[in-house]
TIVOFI-217354 format. One line per 8 residues: number of its first residue (from 1); their letters; for each residue z, y, x of N, C-alpha, C, O, CB. Coordinates in steps of 0.02 Angstrom, whole numbers, plus 32768, in hexadecimal, padded with zeros to 4 digits. Glycine has a CB too. Layout:
BEGIN
NUM	a	Z/Y/X/Z/Y/X/Z/Y/X/Z/Y/X/Z/Y/X  ...
***
This chain:
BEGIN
1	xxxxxxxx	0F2B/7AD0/5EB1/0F5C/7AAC/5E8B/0F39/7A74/5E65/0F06/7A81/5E45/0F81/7ADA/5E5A  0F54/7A2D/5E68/0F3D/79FB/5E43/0F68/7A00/5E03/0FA6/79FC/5E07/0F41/79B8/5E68  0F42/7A09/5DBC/0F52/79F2/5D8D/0F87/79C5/5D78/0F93/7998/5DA1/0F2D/79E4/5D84  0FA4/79C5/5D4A/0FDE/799C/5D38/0FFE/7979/5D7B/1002/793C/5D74/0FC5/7963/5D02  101C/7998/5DC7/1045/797F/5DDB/1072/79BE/5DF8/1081/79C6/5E33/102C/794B/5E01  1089/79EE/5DB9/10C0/7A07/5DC2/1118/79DA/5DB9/112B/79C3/5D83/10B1/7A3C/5D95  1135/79D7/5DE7/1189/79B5/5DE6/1195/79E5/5E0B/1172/7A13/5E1F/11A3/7964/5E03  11E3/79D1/5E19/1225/79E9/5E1D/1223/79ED/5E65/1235/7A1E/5E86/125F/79BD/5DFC
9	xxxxxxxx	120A/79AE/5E7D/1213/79A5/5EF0/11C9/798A/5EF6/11A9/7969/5ECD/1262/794B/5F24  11BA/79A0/5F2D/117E/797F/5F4B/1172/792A/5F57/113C/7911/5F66/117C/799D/5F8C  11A7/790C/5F4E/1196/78D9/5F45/1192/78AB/5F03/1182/7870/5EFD/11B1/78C8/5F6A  11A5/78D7/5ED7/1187/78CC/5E92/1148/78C9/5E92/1124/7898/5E8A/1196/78FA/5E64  1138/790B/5E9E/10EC/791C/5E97/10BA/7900/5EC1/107F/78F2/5EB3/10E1/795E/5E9F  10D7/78FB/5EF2/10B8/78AA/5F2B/10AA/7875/5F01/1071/785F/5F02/10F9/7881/5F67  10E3/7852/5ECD/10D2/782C/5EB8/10A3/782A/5E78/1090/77F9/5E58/10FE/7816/5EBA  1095/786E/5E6E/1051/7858/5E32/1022/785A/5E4B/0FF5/7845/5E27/103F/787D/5DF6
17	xxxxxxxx	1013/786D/5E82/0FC9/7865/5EA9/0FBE/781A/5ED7/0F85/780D/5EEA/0FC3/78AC/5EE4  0FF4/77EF/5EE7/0FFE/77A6/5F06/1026/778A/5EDD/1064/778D/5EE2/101C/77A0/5F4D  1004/776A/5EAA/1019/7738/5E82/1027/76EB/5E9A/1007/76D4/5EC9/0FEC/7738/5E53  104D/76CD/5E80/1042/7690/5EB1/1007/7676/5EB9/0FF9/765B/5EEE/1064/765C/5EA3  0FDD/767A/5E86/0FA2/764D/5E74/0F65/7668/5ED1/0F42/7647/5EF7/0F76/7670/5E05  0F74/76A0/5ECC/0F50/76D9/5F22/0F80/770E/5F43/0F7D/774B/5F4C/0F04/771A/5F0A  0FB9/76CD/5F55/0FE4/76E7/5F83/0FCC/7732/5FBE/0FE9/7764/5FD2/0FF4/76A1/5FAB  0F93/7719/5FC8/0F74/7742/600D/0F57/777C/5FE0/0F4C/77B1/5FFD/0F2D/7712/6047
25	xxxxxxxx	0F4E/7779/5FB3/0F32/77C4/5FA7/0F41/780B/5FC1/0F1B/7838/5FD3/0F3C/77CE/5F6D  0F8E/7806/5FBE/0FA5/7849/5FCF/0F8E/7857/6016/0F84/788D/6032/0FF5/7850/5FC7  0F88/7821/602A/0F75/7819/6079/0F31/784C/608D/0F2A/787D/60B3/0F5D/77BF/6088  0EFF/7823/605C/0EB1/7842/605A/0EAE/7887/603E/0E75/7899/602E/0E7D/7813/602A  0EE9/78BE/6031/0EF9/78F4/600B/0EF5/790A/6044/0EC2/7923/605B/0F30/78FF/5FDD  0F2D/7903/6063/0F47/7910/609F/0F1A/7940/60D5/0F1F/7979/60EA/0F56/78CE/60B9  0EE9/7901/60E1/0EAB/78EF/611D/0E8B/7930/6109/0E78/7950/613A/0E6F/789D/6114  0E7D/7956/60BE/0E55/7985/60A4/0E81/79D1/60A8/0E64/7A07/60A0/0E40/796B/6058
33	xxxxxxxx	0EC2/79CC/60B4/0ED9/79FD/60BF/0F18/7A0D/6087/0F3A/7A40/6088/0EA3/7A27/60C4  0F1C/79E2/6061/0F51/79ED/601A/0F94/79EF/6030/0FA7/79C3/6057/0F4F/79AE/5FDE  0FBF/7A1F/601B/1000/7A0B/602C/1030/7A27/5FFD/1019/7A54/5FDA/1011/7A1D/606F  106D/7A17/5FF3/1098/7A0E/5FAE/10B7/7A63/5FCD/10BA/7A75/6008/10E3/79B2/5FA5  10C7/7A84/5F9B/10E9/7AC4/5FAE/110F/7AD8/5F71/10F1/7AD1/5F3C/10B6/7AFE/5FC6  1148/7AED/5F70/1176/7B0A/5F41/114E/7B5D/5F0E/1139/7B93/5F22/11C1/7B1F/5F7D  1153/7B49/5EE2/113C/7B6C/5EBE/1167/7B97/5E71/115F/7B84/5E37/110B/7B41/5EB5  1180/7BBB/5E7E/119C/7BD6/5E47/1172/7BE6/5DF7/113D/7C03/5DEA/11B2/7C12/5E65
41	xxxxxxxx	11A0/7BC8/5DD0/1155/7BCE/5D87/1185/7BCA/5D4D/119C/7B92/5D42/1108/7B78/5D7E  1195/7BF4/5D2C/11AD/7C05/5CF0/1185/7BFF/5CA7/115F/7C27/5C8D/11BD/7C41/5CFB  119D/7BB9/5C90/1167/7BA0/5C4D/118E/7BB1/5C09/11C7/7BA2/5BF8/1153/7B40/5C4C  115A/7BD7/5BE6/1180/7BE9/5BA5/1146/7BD7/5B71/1116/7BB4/5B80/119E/7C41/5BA0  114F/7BF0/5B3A/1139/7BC8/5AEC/1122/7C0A/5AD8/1150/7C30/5ACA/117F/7B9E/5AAF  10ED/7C1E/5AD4/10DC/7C6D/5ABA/10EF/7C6C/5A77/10D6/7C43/5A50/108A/7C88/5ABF  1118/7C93/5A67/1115/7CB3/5A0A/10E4/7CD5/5A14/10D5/7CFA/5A43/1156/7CE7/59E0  10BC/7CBF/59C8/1099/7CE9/59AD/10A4/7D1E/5961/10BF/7D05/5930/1069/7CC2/59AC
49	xxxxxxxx	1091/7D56/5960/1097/7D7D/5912/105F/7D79/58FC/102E/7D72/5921/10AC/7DCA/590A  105C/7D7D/58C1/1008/7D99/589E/1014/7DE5/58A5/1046/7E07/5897/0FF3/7D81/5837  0FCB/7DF8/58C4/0FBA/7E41/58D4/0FC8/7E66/5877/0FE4/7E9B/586A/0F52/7E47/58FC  0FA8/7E32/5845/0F8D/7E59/57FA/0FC1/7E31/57CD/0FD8/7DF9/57DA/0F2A/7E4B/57DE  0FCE/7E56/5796/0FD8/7E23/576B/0FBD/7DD6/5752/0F88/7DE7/5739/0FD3/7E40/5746  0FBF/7DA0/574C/0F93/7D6A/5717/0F6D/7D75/56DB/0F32/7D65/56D1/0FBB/7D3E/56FC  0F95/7D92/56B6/0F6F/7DA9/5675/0F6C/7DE6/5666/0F9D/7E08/5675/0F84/7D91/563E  0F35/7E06/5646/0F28/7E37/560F/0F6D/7E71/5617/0FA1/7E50/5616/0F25/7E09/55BC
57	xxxx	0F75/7E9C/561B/0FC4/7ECC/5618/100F/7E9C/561D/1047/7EA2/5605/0FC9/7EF9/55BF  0FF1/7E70/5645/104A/7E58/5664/105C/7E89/569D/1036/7E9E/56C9/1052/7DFA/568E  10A2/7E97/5692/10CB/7EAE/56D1/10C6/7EA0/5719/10C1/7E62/571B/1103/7E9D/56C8  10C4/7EB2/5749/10BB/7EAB/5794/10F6/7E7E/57A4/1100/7E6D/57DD/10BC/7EF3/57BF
***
């Protein structure tokens, strides 16, 4: 998996690896064996608790 080019369709994600500036890049990916595949990935925001109190005999 390349870094920061998770999207929605493969040709999103096509397009962060062939920018206009190196159209052919995705090309030279390609040649190495890379290819875009659907990936299921469920992103969440961890809550955290404090294990202890903060201070001295505070409540949990």
């Amino acid at each position: 998996m390349i870094e920061h080019t998770y999207r929605r369709t493969p040709a999103e994600a096509i397009a962060t690896i062939a920018t206009p500036e190196d159209p052919d890049r995705w090309r030279a990916f390609e040649e190495h064996g890379c290819t875009v595949q659907f990936v299921y990935a469920r992103i969440f925001v961890p809550q955290f608790s404090p294990s202890k109190p903060e201070a001295e005999g505070a409540e949990p």
